[in-house]
ZAPADREN-371350 format. One record per residue: residue number from 1; residue in three letters; chain; z, x, y of N, C-alpha, C, CB in turn. Coordinates in Angstrom, 1 decimal, padded with zeros to 4 digits. Glycine has a CB too. Layout:
PT   k   r c    n_w    n_u    n_v   ca_w   ca_u   ca_v    c_w    c_u    c_v   cb_w   cb_u   cb_v
PT NUM ALA A      Z      X      Y      Z      X      Y      Z      X      Y      Z      X      Y
...
END
This chain:
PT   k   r c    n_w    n_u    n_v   ca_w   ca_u   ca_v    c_w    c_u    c_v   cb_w   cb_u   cb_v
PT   1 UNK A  000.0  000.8 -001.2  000.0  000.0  000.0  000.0  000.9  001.2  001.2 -001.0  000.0
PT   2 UNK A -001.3  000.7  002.1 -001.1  001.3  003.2 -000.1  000.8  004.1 -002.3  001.4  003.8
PT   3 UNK A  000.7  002.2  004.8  002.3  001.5  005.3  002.7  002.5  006.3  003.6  001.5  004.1
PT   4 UNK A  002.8  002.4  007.9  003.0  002.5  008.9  004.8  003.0  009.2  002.4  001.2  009.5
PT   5 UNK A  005.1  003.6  009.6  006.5  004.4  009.1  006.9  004.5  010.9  006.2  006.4  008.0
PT   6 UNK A  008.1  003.7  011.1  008.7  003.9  012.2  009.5  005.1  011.9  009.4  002.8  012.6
PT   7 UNK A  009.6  006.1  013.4  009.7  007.5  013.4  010.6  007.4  014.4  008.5  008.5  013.5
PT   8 UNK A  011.8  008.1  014.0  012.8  008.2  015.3  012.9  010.2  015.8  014.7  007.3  014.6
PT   9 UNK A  012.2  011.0  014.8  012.4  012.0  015.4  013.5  012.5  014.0  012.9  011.9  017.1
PT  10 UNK A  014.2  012.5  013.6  015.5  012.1  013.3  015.4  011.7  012.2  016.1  011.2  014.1
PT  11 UNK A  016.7  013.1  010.5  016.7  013.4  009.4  016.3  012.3  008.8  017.8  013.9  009.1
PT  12 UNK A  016.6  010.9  009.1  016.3  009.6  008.0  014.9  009.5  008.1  017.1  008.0  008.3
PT  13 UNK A  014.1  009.3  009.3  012.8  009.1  008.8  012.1  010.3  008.4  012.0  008.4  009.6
PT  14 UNK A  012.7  011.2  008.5  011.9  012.4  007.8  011.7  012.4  006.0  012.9  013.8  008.2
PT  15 UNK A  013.5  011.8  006.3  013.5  011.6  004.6  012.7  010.6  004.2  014.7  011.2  003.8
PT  16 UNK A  012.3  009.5  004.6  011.8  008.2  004.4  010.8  008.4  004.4  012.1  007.2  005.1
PT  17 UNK A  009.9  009.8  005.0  008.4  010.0  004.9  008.0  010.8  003.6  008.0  010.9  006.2
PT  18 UNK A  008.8  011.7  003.2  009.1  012.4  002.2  009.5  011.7  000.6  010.1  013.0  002.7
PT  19 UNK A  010.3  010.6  000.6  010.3  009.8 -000.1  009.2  008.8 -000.2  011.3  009.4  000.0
PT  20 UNK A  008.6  008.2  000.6  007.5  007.7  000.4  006.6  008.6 -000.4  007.0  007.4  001.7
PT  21 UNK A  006.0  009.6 -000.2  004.9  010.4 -000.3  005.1  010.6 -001.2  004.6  011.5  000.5
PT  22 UNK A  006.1  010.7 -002.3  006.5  010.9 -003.8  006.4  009.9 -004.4  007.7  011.4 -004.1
PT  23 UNK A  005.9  008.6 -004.0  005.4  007.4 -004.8  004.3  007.2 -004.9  005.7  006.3 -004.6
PT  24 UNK A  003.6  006.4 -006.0  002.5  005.5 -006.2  002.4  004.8 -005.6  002.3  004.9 -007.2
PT  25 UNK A  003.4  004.2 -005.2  003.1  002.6 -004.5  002.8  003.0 -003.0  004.7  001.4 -004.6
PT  26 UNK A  003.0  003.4 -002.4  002.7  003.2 -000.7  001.9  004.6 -000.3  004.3  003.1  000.3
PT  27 UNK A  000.9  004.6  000.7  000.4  005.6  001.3  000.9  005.6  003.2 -001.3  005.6  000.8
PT  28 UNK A  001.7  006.5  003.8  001.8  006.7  005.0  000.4  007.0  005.6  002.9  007.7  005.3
PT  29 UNK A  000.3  005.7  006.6 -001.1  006.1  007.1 -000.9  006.6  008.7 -002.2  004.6  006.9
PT  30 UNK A  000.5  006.4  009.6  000.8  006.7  010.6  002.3  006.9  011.0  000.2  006.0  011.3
PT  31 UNK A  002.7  007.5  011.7  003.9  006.9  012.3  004.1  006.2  013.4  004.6  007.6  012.6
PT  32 UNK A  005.1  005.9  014.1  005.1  004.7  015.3  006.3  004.8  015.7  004.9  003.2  014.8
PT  33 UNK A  006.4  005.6  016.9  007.3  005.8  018.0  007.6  005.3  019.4  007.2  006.8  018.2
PT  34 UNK A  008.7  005.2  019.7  009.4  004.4  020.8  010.0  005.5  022.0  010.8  003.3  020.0
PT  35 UNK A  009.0  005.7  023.2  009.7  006.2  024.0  010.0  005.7  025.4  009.3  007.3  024.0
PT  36 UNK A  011.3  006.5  025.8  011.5  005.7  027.2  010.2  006.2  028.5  013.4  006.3  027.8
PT  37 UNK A  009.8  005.5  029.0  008.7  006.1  030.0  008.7  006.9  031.1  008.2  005.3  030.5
PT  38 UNK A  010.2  006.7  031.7  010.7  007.3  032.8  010.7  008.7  032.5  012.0  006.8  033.2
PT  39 UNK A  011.6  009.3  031.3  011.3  010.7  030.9  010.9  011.1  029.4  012.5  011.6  031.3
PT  40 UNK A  010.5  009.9  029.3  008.9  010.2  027.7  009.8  011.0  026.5  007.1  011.9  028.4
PT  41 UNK A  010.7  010.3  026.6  011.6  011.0  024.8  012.2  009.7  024.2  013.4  012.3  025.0
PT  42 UNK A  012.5  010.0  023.3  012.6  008.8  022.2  014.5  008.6  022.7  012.1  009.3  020.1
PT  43 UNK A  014.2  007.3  022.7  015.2  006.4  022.8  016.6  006.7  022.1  014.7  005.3  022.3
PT  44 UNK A  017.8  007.3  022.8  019.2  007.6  021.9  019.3  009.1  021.0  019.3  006.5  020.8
PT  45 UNK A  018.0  009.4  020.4  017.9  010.5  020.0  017.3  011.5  021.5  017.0  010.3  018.8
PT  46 UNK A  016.9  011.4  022.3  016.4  012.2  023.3  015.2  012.7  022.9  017.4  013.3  023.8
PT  47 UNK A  014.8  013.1  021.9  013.8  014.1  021.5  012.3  014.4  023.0  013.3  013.2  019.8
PT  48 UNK A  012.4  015.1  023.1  010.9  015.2  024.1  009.9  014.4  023.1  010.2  017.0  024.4
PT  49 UNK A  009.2  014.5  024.2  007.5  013.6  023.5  006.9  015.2  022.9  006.0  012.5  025.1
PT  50 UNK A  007.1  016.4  023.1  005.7  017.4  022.8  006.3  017.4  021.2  005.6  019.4  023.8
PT  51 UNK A  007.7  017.1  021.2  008.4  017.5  019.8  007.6  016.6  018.8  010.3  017.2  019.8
PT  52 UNK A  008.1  015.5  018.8  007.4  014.7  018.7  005.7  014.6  017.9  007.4  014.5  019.9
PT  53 UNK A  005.5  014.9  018.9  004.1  014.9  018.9  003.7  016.3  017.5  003.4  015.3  020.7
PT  54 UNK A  004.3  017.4  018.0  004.5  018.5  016.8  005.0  017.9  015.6  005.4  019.7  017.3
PT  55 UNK A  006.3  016.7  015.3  006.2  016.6  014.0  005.3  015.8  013.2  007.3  016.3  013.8
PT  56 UNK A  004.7  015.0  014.0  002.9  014.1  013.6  002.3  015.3  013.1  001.6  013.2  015.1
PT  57 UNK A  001.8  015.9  013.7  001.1  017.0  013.5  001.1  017.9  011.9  001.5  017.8  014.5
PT  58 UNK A  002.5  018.6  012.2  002.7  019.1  011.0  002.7  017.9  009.9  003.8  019.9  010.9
PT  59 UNK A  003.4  016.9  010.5  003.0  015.7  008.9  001.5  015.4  008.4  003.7  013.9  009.1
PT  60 UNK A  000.5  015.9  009.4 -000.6  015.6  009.3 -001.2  014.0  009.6 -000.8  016.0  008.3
PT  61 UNK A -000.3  013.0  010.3 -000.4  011.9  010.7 -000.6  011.3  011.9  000.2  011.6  010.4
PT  62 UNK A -001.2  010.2  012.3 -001.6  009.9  013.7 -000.1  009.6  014.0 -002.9  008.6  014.1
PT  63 UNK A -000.1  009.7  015.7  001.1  009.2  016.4  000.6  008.3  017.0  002.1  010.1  017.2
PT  64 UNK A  001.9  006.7  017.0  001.2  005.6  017.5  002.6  005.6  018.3  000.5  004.3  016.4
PT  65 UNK A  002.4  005.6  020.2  002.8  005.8  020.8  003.8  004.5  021.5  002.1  006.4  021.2
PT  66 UNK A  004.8  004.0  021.8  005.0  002.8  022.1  006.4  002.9  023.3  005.2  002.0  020.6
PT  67 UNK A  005.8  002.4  024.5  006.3  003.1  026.0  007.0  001.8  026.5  004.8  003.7  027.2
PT  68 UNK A  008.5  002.2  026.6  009.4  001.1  026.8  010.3  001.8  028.6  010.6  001.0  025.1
PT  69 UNK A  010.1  000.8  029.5  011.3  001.2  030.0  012.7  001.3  030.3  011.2  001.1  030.3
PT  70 UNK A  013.2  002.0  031.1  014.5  002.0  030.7  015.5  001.4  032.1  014.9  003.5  030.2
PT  71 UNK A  016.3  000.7  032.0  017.2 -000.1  030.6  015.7 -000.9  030.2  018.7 -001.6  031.2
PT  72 UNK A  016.1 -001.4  028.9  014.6 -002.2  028.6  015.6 -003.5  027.9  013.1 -001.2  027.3
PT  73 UNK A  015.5 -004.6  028.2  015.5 -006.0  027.6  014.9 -006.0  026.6  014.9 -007.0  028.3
PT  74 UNK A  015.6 -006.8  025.6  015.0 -007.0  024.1  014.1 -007.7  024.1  015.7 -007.6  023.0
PT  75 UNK A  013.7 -008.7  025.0  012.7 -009.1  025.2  011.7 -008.5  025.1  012.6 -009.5  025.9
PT  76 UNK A  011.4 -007.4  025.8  010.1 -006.5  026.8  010.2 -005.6  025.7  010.4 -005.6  028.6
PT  77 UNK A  011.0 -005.2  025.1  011.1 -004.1  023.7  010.0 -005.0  023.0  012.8 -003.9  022.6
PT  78 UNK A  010.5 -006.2  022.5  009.6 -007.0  021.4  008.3 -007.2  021.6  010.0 -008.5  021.3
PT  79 UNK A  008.2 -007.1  022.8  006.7 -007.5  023.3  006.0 -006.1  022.9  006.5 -008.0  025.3
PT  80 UNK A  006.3 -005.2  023.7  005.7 -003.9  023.6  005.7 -003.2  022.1  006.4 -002.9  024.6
PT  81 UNK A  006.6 -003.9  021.5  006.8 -002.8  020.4  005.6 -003.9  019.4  008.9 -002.5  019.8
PT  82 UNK A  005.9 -005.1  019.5  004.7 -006.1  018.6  003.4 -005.7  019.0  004.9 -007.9  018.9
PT  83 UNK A  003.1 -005.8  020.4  001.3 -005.7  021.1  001.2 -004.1  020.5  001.0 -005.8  023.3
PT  84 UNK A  002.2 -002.9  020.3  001.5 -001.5  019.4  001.5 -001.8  018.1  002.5  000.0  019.5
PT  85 UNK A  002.2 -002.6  017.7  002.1 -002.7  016.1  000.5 -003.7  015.8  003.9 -003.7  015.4
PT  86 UNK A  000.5 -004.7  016.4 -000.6 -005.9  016.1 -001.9 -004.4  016.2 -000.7 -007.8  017.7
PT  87 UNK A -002.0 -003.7  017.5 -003.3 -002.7  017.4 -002.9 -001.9  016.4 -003.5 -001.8  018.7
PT  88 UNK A -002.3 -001.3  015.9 -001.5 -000.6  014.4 -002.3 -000.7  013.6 -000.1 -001.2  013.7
PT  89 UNK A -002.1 -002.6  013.4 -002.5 -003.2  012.1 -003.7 -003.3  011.6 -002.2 -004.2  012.1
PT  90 UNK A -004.7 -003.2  013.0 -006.0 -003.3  013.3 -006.5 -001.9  013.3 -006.3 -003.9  014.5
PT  91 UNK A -006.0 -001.3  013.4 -006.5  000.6  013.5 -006.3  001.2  012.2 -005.4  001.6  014.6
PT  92 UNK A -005.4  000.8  011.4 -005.1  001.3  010.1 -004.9  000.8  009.0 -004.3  001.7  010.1
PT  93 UNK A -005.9 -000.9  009.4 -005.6 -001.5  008.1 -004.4 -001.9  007.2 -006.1 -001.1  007.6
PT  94 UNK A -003.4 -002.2  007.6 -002.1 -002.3  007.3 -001.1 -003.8  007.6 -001.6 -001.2  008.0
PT  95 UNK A -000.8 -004.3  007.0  000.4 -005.0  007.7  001.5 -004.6  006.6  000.3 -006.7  007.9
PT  96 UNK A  002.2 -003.8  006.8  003.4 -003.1  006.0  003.9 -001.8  006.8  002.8 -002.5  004.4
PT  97 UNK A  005.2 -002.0  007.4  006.2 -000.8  007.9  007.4 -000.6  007.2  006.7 -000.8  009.3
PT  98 UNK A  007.5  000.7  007.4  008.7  001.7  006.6  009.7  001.9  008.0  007.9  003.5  005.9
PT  99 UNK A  011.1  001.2  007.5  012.0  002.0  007.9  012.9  002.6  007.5  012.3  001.7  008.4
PT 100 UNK A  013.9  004.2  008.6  014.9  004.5  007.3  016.1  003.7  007.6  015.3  006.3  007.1
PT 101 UNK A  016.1  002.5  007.9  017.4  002.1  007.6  018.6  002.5  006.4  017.2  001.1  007.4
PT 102 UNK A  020.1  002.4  006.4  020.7  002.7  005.7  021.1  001.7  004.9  021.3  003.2  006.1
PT 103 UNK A  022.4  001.1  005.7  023.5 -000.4  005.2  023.4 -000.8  006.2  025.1 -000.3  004.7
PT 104 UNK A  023.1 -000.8  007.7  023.4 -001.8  008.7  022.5 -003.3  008.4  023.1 -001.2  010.3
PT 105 UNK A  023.2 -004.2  007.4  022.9 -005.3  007.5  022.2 -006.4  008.6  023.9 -005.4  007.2
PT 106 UNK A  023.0 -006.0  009.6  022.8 -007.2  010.7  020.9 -006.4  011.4  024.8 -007.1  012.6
PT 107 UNK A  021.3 -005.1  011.3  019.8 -004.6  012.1  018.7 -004.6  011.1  019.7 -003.0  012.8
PT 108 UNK A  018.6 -004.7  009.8  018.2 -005.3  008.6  017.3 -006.9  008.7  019.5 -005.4  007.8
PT 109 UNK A  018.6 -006.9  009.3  017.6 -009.1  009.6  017.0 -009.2  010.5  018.6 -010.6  009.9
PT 110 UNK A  017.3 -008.1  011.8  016.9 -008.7  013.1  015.3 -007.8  012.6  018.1 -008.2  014.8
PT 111 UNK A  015.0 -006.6  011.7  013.9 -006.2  011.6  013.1 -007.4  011.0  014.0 -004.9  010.9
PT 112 UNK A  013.6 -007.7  010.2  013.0 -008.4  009.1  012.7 -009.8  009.7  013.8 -008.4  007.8
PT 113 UNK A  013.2 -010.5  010.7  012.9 -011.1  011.3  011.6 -011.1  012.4  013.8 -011.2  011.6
PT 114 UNK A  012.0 -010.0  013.4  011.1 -009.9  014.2  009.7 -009.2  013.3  011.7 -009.1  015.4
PT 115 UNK A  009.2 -008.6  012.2  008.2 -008.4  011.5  007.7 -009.4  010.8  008.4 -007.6  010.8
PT 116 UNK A  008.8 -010.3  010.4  008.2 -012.0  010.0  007.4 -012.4  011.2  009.6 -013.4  009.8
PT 117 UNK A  007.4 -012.6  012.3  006.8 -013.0  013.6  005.9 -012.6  013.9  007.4 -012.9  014.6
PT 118 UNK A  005.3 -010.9  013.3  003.9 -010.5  013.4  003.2 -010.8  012.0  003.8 -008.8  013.7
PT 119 UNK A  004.2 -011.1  011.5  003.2 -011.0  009.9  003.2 -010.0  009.4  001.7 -011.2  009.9
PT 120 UNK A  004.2 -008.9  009.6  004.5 -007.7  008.7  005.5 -007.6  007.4  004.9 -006.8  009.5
PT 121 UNK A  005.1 -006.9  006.7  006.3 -006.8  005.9  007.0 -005.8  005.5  006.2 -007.2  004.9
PT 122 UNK A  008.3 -005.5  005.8  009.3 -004.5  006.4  009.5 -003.8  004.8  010.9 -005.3  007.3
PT 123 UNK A  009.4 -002.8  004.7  010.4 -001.8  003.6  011.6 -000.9  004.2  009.3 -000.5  003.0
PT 124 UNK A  012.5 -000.6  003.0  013.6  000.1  003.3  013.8  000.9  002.2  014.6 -000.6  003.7
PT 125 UNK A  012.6  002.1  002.3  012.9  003.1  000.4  014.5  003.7  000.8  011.4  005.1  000.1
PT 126 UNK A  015.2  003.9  001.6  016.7  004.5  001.8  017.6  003.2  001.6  017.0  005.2  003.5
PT 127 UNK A  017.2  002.1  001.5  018.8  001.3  001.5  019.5  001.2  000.4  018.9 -000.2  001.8
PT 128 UNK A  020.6  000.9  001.0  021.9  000.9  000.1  022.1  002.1 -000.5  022.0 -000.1 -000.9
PT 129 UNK A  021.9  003.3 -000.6  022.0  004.7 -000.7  023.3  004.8 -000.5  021.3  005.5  000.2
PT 130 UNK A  023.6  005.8 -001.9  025.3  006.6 -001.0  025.1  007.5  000.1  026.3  007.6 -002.1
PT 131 UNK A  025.2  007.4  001.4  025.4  008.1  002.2  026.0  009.8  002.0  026.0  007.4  002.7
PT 132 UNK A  026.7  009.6  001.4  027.5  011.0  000.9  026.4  011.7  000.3  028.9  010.9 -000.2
PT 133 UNK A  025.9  011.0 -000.8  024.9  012.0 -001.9  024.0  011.8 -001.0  024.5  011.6 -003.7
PT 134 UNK A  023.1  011.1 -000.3  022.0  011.2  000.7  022.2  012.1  001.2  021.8  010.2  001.6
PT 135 UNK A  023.2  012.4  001.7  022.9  013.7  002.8  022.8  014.8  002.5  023.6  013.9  003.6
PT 136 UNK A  023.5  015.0  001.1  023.1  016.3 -000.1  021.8  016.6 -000.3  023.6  016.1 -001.6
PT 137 UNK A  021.6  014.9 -000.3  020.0  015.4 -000.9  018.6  015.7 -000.2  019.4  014.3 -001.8
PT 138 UNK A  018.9  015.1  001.2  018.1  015.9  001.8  018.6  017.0  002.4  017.5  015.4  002.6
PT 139 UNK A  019.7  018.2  002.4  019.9  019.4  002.6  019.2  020.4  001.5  021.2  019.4  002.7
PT 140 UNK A  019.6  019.6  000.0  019.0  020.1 -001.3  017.5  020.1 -001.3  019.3  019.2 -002.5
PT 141 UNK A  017.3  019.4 -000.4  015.4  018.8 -000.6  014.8  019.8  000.5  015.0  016.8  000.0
PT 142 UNK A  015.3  020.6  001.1  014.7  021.5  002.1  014.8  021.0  003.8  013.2  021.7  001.6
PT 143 UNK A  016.0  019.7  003.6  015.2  019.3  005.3  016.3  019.9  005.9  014.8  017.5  005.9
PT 144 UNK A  015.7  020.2  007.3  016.8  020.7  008.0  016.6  020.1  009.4  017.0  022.3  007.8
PT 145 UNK A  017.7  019.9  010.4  017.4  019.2  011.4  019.1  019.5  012.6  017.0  017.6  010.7
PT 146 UNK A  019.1  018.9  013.5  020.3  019.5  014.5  020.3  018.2  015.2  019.9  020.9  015.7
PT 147 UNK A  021.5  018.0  015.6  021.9  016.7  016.3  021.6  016.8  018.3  023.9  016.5  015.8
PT 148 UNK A  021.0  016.3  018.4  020.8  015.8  019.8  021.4  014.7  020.4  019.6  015.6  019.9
PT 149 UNK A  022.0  014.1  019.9  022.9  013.2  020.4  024.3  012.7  019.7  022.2  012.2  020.5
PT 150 UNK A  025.7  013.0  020.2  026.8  012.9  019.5  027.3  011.4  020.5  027.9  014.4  019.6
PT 151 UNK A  028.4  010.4  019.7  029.0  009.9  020.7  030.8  010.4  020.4  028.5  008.2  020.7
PT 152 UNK A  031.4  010.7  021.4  032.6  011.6  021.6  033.4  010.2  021.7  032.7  012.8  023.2
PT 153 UNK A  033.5  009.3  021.3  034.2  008.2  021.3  034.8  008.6  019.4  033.0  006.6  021.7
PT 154 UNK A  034.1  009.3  018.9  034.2  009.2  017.3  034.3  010.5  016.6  032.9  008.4  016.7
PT 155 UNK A  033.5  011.6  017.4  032.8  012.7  017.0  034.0  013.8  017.6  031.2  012.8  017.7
PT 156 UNK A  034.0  014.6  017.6  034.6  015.8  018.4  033.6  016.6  019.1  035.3  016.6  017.6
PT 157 UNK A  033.8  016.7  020.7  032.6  017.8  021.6  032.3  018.2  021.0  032.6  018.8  022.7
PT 158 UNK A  032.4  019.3  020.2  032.3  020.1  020.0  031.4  020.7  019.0  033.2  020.2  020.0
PT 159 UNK A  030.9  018.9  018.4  029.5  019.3  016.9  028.8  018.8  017.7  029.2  018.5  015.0
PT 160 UNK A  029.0  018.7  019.1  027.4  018.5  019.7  026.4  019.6  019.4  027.4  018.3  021.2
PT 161 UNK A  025.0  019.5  019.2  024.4  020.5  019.3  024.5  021.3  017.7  024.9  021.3  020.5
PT 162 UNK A  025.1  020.9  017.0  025.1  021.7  015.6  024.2  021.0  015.0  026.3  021.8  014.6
PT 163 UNK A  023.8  021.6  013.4  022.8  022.2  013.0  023.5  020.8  011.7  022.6  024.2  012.9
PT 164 UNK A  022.5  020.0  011.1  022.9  019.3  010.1  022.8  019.7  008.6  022.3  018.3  010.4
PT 165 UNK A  024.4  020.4  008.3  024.2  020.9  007.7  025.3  021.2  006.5  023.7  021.6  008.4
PT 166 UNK A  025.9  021.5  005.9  027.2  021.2  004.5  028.4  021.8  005.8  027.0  022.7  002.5
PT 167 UNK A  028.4  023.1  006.6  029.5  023.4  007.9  029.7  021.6  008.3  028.6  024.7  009.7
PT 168 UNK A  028.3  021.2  009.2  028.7  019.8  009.7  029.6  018.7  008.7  027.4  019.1  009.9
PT 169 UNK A  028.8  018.3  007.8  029.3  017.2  006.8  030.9  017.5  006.5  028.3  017.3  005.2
PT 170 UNK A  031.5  019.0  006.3  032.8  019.1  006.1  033.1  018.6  007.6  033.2  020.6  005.6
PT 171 UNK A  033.2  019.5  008.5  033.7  019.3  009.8  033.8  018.2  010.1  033.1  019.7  010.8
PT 172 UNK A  032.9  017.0  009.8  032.9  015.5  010.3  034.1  014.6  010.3  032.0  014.9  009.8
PT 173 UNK A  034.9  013.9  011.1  035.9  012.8  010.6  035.7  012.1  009.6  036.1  011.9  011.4
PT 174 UNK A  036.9  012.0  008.9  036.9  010.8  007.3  035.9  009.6  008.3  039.3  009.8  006.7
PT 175 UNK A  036.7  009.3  009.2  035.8  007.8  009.3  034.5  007.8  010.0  036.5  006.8  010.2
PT 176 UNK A  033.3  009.2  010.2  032.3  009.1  010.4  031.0  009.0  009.1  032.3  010.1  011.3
PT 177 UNK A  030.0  008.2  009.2  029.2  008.1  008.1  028.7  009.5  008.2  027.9  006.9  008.1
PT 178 UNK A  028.3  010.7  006.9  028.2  011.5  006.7  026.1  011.2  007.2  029.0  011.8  005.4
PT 179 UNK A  025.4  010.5  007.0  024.2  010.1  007.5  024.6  009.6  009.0  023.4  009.0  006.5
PT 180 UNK A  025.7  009.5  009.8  025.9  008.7  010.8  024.9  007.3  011.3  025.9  009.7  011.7
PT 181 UNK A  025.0  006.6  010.1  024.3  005.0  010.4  024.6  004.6  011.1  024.3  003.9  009.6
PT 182 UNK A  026.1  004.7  012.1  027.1  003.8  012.4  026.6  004.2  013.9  028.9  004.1  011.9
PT 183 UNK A  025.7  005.0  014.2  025.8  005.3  015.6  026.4  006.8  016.3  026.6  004.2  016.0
PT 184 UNK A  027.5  007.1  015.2  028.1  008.3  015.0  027.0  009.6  016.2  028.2  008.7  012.9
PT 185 UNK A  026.0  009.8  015.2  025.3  011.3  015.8  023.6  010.7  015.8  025.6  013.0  014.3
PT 186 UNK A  022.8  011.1  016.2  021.7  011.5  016.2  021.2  012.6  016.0  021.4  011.4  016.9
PT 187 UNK A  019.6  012.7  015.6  019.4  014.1  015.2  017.7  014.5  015.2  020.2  014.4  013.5
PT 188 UNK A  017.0  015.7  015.5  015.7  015.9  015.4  015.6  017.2  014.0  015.2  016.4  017.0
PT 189 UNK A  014.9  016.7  013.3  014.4  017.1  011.9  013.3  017.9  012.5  013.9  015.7  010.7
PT 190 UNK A  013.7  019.6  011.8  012.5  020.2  012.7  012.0  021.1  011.2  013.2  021.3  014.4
PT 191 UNK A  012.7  020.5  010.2  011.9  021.5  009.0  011.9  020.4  007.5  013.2  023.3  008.6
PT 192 UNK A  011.1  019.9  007.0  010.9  019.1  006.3  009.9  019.2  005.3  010.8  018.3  006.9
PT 193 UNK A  010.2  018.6  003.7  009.0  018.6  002.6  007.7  018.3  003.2  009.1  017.5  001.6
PT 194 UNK A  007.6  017.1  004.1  006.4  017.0  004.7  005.5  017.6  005.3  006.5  016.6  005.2
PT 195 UNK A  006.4  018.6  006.2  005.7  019.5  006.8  005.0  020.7  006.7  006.1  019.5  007.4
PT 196 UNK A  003.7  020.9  007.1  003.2  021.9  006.7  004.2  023.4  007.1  001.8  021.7  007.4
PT 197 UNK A  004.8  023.1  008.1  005.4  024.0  008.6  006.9  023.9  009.3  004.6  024.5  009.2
PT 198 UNK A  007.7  025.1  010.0  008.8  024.3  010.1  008.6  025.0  011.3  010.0  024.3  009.1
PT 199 UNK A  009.6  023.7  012.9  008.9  024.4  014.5  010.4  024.5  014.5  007.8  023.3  016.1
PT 200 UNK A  010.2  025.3  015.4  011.0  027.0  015.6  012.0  025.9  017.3  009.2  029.3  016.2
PT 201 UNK A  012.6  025.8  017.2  013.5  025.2  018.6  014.4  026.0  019.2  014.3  023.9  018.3
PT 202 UNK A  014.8  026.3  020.3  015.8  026.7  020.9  016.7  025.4  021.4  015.3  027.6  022.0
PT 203 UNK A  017.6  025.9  021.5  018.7  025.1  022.0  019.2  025.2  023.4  019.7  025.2  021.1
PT 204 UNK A  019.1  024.0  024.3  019.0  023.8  025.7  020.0  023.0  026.5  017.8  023.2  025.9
PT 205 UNK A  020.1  022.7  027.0  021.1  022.0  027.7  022.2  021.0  027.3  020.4  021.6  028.3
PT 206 UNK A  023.4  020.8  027.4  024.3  019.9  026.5  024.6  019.1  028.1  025.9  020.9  025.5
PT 207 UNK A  024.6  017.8  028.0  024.8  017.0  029.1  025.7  016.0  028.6  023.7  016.4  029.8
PT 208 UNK A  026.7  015.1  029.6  027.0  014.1  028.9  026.7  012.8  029.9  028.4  014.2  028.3
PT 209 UNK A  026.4  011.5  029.5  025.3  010.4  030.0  025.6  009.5  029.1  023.7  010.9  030.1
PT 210 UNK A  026.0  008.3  030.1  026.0  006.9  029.5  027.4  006.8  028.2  024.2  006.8  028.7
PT 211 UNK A  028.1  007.6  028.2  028.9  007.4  027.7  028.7  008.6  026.0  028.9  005.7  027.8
PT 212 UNK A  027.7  009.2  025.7  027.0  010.1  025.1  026.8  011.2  025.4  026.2  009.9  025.0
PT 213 UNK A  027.1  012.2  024.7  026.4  013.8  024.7  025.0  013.9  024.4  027.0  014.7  023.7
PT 214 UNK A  024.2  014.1  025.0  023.2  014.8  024.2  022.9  016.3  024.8  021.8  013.8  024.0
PT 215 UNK A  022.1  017.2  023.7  021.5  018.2  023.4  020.6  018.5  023.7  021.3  018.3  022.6
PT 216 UNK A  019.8  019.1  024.3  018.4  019.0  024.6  017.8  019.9  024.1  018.1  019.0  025.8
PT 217 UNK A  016.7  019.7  023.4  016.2  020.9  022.5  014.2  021.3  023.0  016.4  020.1  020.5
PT 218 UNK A  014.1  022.8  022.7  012.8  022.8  023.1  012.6  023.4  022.2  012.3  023.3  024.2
PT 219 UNK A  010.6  023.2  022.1  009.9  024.3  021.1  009.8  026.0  021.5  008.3  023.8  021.2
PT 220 UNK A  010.3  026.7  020.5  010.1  027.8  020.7  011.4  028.6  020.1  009.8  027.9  021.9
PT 221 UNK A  011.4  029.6  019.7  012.2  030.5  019.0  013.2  030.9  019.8  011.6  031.6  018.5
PT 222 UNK A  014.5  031.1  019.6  015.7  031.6  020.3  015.1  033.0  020.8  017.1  031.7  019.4
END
């Protein structure tokens, strides 16, 4: 089944691209990203757009671009994010998207809802996963990736900006999800099965905004 893969930048859909690509049943024919317009990085994760754009690349996949402002109403999200998907569907022959959801139930329905309304039909190759062994397994699986966004309500300053990795998973609070589903962390996946190759990032600026840390990361070697 040709199948359109929402991309947050970020270790789960890396895995979710990776796990796809090891089945019969589905072929990733694109990805489909959500950035804020004002300064063109993806939504919560921060990620720049060139990053971005570099991990399409090395996955060897089109990027299907989808430009929200900020603050943005769920409304104006729906609209913009349905009018990129309906051209999607028409560009790549598809009505079928991949997400990496985990366990969040409630954002589960509201997907599966709002894709009922285009006439899509939503997958989730990660749900209900143990979290714990998930996150082994893509360390085990070669992926590697760094958090760009902590929230210090839950987290400690201080793993802002670290590297997602067995140091992290110990360090983390009992009560943070070790995949952070909960909102916990964010993260940009810069070395992956998928990829032909793995991009080389320096690590840039640590700010805090909106109630959030984030990281800011660029292309290029320390």
């Amino acid at each position: 089944m040709r199948t359109l893969l929402s991309w947050s930048s970020g270790k789960d859909s890396a895995w979710t691209l990776h796990r796809l690509q090891n089945t019969d049943e589905h072929e990733v024919v694109a990805l489909i990203t959500t950035f804020s317009e004002d300064v063109n990085r993806v939504a919560m994760h921060a990620t720049r757009h060139r990053l971005v754009r570099r991990q399409a690349e090395l996955a060897g996949l089109p990027l299907v671009e989808v430009k929200i402002p900020r603050p943005c109403s769920n409304a104006e999200y729906e609209q913009r994010f349905g009018s990129a998907l309906r051209q999607a569907a028409q560009r790549f022959n598809t009505e079928q998207i991949a997400f990496g959801d985990l366990f969040l139930a409630d954002i589960r329905s509201y997907r599966e809802r709002q894709m009922a309304t285009l006439g899509f039909n939503p997958i989730f190759p990660l749900w209900a996963e143990d979290t714990s062994k998930l996150a082994i397994d893509m360390l085990n699986g070669g992926l590697r990736a760094q958090l760009t966004c902590i929230d210090p309500r839950v987290m400690p300053r201080e793993l802002a900006g670290r590297a997602f990795d067995r140091e992290l998973l110990n360090d983390l609070p009992d009560d943070v999800d070790p995949c952070g589903e909960n909102g916990e962390f964010h993260s940009f996946c810069w070395s992956s099965p998928s990829f032909h190759e793995d991009i080389p990032i320096t690590i840039g600026q640590t700010v805090e905004r909106d109630g959030f840390i984030f990281t800011d990361l660029l292309e290029g070697p320390t």
